[in-house]
N, C-alpha and C positions, 0 to 999 in steps of 0.2 A: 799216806801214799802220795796225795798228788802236792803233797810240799817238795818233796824229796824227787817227785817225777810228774811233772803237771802234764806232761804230755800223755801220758797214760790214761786222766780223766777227760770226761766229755766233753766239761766247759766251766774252767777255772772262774773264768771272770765272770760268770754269772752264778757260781755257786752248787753247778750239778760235777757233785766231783763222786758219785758214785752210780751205779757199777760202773765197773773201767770201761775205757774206751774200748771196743772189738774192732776198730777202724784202722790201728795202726800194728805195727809190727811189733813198736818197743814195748807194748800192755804183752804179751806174747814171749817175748825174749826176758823180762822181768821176771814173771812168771814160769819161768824155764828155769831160771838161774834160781830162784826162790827153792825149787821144788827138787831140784838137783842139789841144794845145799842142805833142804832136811832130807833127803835121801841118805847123804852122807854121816848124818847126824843119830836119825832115828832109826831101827831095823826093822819095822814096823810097813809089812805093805801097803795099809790100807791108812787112806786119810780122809777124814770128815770133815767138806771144807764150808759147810752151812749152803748160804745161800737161797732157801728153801724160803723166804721173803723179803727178794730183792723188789725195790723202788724203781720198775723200770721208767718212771717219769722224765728223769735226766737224756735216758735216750730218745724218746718220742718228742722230745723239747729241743734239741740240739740240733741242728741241722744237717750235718756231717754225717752222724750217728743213723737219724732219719733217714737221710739217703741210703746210705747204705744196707741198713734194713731192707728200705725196698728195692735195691737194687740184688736183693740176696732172698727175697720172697719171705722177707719176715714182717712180722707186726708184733705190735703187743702181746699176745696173746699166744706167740710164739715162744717166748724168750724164756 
């Protein structure tokens, strides 16, 4: 993903390229268009999209990320 779309992840140049960024619009509209396309694909309502042990390290390490966290009443232990 974040070859294809670096702005989606946290922080390319430092190597935290997962989970996606929640900071910007384009992780969002990616996501939109992703999930509209297997709509069209699959008949299937339901989807299992994991995530049940995501590495929130990237975001608490980011700064961008961080902020916004706290500016949304989140933390770690939220996510």
């Amino acid at each position: 993903w974040c070859d294809g779309y670096p702005e989606i992840c946290p922080d390319v140049a430092n190597s935290c390229l997962e989970p996606l960024n929640p900071t910007t619009s384009a992780t969002f509209d990616l996501i939109e268009g992703l999930f509209a396309d297997l709509n069209d694909i699959f008949p299937e309502t339901l989807m299992h999209l994991g995530g049940d042990e995501v590495n929130t390290a990237c975001w608490t390490n980011t700064k961008e990320v961080a902020d916004w966290m706290a500016d949304n009443d989140m933390d770690e232990s939220s996510t």
